[in-house]
Each structure stands twice: as C-alpha cells, then as structure tokens.
C-alpha positions, 0 to 999 in steps of 0.5 A: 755142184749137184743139188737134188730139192725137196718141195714140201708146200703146195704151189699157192700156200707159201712161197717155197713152191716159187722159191725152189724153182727160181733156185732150180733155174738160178743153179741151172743157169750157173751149170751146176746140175740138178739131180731131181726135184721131189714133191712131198707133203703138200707139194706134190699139189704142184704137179696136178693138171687140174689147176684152172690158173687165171691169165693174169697169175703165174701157172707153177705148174707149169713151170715146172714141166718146163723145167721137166722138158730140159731134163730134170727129173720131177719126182712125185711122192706117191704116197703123199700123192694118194693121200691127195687124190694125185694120180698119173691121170692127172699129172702134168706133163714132165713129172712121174709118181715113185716112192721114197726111195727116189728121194734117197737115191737123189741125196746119195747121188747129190752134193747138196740136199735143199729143202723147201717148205716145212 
C-alpha cells in the first residue's frame, strides 16, 4: 500500500509528531511505501535545526532526517514555514520547503491519506 502523512503538530506539543513517525517506520518495515511526509501548521517546527535537545530526550528532528536519508520525501509547507520564521537556512537536513500542491500531488499518488495532529 502507499501512504502519504500529513503532520500538523509541532515535535514537543503533542504526541502526534511521535505518532506519525513510528507509523512511517512501522509501514516502512512492513514494505509498503511511503509517498511523503508533509508538515503543516505547527508541524512544520519538526524540521528546524535550531532545536538544542538535551542528551537524554528523544531529538524529532532528527528522527526525521533519518527517515529522509532512506528516501522519503520530507515536505515542508512553505507558507505555514514563513509564518514561523522557517527557512532553508535552518532546516535539517533531509527535508526541503514547497507549496500545497505538494501535499496534493501525494494524496493523488497515494492509496491512503493519514493524517496526524488537528
């Protein structure tokens, strides 16, 4: 099955940044494919660098570039990004800025569309 996600909370606010991710790589591990992951709203704070994550507590972010380095298109929504003072000069690495046309060219190209966050 392909799946795209939509992430819509920011890593450390709820548990749906978490969520979507062990989802990612629970679908990944089971071979289905993942079209993309795209971060709107608030959840596009999951790609910033600039987070300083203590040793001890799990880094999203980071995370999420990992899933990027295994070929998973990591989308951020690049007018919820401005609103939020994300640019490419501080995304992580692993993910890239682009419209909504994005998220819909996933949902065409998808069998399932799953969302997380409000």
């Amino acid at each position: 099955m392909k799946f795209a996600v939509l992430v819509q909370e920011g890593p450390y606010h709820h548990q749906s940044s978490d969520s979507a991710y062990q989802f990612v790589t629970a679908a990944m591990d089971k071979r289905h494919e993942i079209i993309g992951v795209f971060f709107y709203h608030d959840g596009v704070i999951n790609s910033s660098k600039l987070a300083d994550i203590q040793a001890d507590d799990r880094n999203i972010t980071k995370r999420w570039s990992e899933v990027g380095e295994k070929g998973v298109d990591l989308v951020v929504c690049i007018a919820a990004a401005k609103r939020r003072g994300i640019n490419d000069d501080v995304l992580a690495p692993g993910f890239r800025i682009s419209g909504l046309g994005q998220l819909t060219e996933m949902a065409i190209k998808s069998d399932r569309l799953v969302t997380f966050g409000a």
